[in-house]
C-alpha positions as CSV (number, residue, x, y, z in Angstrom):
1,X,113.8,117.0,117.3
2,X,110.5,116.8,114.8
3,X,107.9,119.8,116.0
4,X,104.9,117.6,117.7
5,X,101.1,119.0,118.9
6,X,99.0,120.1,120.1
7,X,97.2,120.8,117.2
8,X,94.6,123.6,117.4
9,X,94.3,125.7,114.1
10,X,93.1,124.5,110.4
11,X,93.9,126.0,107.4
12,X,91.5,126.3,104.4
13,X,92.1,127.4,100.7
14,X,89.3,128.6,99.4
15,X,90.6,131.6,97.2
16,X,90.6,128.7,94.0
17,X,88.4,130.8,90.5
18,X,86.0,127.4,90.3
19,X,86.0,127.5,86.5
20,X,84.7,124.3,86.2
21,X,81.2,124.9,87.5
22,X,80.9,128.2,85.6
23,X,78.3,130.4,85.3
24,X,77.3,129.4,88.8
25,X,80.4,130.2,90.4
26,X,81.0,133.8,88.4
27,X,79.2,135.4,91.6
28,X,78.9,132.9,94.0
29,X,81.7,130.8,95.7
30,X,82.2,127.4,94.9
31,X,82.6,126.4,98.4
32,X,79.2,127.7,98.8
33,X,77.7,125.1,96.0
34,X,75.1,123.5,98.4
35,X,75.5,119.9,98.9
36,X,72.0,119.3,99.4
37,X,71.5,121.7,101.9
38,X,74.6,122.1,103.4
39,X,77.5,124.2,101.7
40,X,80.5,122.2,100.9
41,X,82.7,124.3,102.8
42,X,80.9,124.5,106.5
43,X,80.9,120.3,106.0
44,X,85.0,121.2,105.9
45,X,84.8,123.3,109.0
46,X,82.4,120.5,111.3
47,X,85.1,117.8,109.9
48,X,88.4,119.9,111.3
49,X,86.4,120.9,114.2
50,X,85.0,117.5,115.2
51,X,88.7,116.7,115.2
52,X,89.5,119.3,117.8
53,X,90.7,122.3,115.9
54,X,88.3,125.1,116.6
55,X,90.4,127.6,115.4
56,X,90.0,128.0,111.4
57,X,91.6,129.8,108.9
58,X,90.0,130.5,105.5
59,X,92.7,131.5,102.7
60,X,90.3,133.5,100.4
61,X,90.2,135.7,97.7
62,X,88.7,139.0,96.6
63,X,85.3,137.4,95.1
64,X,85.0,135.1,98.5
65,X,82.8,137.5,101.1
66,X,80.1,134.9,100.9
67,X,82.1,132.4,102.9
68,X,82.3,135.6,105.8
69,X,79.1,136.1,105.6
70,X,78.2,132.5,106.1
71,X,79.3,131.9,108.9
72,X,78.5,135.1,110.3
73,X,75.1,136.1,112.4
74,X,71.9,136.8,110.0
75,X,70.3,138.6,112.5
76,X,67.1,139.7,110.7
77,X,66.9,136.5,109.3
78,X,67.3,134.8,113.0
79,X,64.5,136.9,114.4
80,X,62.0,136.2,111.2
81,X,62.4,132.2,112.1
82,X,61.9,132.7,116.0
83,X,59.1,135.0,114.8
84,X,57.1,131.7,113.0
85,X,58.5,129.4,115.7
86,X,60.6,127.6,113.4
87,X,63.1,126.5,115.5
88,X,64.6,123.7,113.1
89,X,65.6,126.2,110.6
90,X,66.9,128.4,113.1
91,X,68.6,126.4,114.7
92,X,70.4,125.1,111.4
93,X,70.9,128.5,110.7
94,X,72.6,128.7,113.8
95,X,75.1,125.8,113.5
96,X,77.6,127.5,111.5
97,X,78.2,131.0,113.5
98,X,78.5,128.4,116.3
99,X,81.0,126.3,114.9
100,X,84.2,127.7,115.7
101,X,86.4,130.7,115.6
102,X,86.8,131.3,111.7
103,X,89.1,134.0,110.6
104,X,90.0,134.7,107.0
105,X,92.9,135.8,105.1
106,X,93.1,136.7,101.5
107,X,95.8,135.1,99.1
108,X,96.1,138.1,96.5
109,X,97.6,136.1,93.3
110,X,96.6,132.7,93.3
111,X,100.4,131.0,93.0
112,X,99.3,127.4,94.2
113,X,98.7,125.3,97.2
114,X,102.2,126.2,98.4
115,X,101.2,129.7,98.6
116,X,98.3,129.3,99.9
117,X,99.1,127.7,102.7
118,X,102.4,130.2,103.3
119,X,100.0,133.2,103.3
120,X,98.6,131.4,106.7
121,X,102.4,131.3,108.3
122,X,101.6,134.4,110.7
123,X,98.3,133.0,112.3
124,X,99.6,129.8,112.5
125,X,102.7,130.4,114.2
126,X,105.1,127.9,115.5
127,X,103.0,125.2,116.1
128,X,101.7,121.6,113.6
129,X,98.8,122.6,112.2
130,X,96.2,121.2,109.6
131,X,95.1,121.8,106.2
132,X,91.7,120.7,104.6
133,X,90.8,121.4,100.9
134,X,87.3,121.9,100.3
135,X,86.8,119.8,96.9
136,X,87.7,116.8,99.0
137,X,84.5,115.9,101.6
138,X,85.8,113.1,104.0
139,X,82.3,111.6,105.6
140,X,81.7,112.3,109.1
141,X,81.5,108.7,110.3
142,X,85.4,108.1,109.0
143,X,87.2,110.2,111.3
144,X,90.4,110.3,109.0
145,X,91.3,113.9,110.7
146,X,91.6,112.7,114.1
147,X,94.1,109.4,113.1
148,X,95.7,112.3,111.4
149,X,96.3,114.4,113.8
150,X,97.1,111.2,116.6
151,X,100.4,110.2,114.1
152,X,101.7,113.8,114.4
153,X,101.2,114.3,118.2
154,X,103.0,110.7,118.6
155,X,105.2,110.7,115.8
156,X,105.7,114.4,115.1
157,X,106.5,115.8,111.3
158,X,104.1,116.1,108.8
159,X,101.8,113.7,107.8
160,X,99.1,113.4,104.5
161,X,96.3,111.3,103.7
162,X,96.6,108.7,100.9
163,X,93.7,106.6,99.0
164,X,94.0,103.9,96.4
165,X,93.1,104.8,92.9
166,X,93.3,102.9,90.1
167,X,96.5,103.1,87.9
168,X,95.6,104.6,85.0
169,X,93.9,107.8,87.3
170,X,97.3,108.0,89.3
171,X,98.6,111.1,86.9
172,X,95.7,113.2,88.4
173,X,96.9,113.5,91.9
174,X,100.4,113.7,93.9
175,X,101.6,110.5,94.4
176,X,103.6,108.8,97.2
177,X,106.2,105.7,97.6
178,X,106.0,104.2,101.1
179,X,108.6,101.8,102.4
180,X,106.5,98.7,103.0
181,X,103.0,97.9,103.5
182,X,100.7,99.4,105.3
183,X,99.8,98.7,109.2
184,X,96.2,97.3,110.2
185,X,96.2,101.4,111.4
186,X,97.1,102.1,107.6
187,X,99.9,104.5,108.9
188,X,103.2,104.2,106.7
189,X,106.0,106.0,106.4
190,X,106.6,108.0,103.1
191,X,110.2,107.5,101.0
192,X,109.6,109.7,97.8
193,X,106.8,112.3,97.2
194,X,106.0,113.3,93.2
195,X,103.3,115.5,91.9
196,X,101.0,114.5,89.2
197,X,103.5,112.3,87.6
198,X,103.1,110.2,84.0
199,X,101.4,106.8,84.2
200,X,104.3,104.7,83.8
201,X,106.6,106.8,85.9
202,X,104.2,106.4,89.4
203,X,106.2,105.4,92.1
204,X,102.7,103.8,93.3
205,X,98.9,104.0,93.3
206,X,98.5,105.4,96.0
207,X,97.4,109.2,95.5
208,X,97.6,112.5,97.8
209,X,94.4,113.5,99.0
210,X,92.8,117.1,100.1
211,X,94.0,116.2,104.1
212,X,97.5,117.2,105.8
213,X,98.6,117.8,109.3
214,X,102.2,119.8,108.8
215,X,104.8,120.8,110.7
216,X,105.6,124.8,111.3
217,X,108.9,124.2,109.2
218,X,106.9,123.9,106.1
219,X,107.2,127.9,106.0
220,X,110.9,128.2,106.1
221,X,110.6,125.7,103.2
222,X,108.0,126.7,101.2
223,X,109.4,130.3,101.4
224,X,112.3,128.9,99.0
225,X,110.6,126.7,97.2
226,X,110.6,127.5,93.0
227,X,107.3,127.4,91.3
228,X,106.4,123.8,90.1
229,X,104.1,121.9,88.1
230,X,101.7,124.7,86.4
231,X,104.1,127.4,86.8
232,X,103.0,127.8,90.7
233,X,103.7,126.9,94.3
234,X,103.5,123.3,94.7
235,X,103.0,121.9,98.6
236,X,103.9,118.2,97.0
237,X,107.6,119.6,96.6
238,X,108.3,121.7,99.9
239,X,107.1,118.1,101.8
240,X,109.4,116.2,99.1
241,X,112.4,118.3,100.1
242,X,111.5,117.8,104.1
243,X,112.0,114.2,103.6
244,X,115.1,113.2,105.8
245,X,114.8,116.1,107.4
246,X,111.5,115.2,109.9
247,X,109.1,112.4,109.7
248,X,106.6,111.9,106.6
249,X,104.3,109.8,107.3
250,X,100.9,109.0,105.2
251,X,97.8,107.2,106.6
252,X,96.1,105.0,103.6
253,X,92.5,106.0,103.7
254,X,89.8,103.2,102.8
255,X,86.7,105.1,103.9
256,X,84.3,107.3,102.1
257,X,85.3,110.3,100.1
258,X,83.4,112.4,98.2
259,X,85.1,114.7,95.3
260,X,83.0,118.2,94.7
261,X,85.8,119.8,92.4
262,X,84.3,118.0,89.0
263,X,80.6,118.6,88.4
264,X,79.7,114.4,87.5
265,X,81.7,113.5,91.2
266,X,79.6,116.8,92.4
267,X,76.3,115.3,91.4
268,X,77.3,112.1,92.7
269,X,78.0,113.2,96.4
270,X,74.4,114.9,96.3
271,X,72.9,112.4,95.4
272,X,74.8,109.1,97.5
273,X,74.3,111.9,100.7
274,X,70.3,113.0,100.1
275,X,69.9,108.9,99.8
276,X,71.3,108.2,103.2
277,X,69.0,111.1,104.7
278,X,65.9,110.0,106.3
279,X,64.1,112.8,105.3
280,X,65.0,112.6,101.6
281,X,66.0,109.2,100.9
282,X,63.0,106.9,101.0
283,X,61.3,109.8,98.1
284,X,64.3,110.0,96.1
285,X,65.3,106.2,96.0
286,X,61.6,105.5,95.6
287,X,62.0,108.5,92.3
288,X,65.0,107.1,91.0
289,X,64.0,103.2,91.0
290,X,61.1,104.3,88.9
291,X,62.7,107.3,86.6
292,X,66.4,104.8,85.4
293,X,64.7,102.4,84.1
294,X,62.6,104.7,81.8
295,X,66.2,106.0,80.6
296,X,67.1,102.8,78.7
């Protein structure tokens, strides 16, 4: 009988070197990289929280203490805004101690999302549980998370997000074959799981992305699983091998997702998100209308 919810607790790697955005991330995480204003990784946390699970698990590493101290109390900084009765600030300062109960757990060697997640086995427990990777920002108004978590508690197993990319992009990402097409819910249920595979071999384009909701057995699994693609860990083969053995399902995602792990997607999510704000947008539309056109 397939282990089924409630689901309370969210995992999060965050222990990843973030080469690509070096020299900013040689002292600072890049979880921390602001999107606008806003660190990627608390947008993580108010996503897995506004889908019920207020009990967080950060999978760090040794150069990570600026994600603890994040989203722990500033006081002296608290009592400087109060001080200038600048209560917006404050209060946005606030928001993340307030979000949930965030604990942390370091990885040690970075062996691959596999490991990552197995390093979390002890404060997870028995129980389905969720896992969020922070280069993948799923908007707030596409509540992806909380279908997510729905198909497990009805359907038990383990169960991914999938998105659409075009073919020749499919080698980039795990990949999934689905027996039929998808439901007007976008739920379908996964036959063959393969990770970053050639172009021509793709069961499909339809592409793993940074969102799961897994079943406790994924432990006993992962704990035998050999090292993969990249000589580490891989998460895409411990779900392939569960397949027959409890539910897979995926749920085709056609909402908006924004990628902060390459530094052109990076810029891009800054700037489609500062666009939408009232506060910014009108300036920076109004900037940008005159500046492209100077550009040739």
């Amino acid at each position: 009988m397939p282990i089924r919810g409630p689901i309370r607790k969210a995992v999060i790697p965050a222990a990843g070197l973030g080469t690509r955005f070096l020299p900013a991330t040689k002292a600072v995480p890049k979880e921390m990289l602001p999107v606008v204003d806003t660190p990627a990784i608390q947008l993580v946390v108010e996503e897995a929280v506004a889908a019920g699970l207020t009990d967080v698990l950060m999978v760090s590493g040794r150069t990570k203490r600026a994600l603890e101290d994040h989203f722990d109390r500033v006081i002296e900084l608290e009592l400087a805004l109060e001080a200038k009765g600048d209560t917006e600030r404050l209060r946005k300062v606030q928001e993340s101690t307030h979000l949930g109960d965030v604990h942390y757990v370091r990885q040690g060697d970075p062996k691959g999302l596999g490991h990552a997640v197995l390093v979390a086995a002890e404060h997870v427990g028995n129980e389905p549980f969720a896992v969020l990777l922070g280069d993948d920002l799923i908007d707030h108004r596409d509540p992806l998370l909380k279908q997510m978590v729905q198909v497990q508690e009805e359907r038990g197993g383990n169960v991914i997000a999938l998105m659409e990319v075009p073919h020749e992009q499919i080698s980039m990402y795990g990949c999934a074959a689905i027996k039929g097409p998808p439901g007007d819910d976008g739920v379908v249920e996964i036959t063959e799981l393969v990770e970053k595979p050639p172009v021509d071999e793709a069961p499909s384009d339809l592409a793993i992305i940074g969102r799961y909701v897994l079943s406790p057995t994924i432990f006993e699994v992962l704990r035998t699983t050999p090292p993969g693609r990249g000589g580490e860990i891989q998460l895409t083969d411990a779900m392939a091998a569960m397949i027959g053995r409890e539910p897979l399902h995926g749920v085709v995602f056609r909402g908006r997702r924004y990628d902060t792990g390459d530094r052109l997607d990076y810029l891009k999510t800054v700037v489609k998100l500062a666009s939408e704000r009232d506060d910014l947008g009108p300036q920076l539309l109004a900037w940008l209308r005159e500046w492209l056109p100077q550009q040739g």
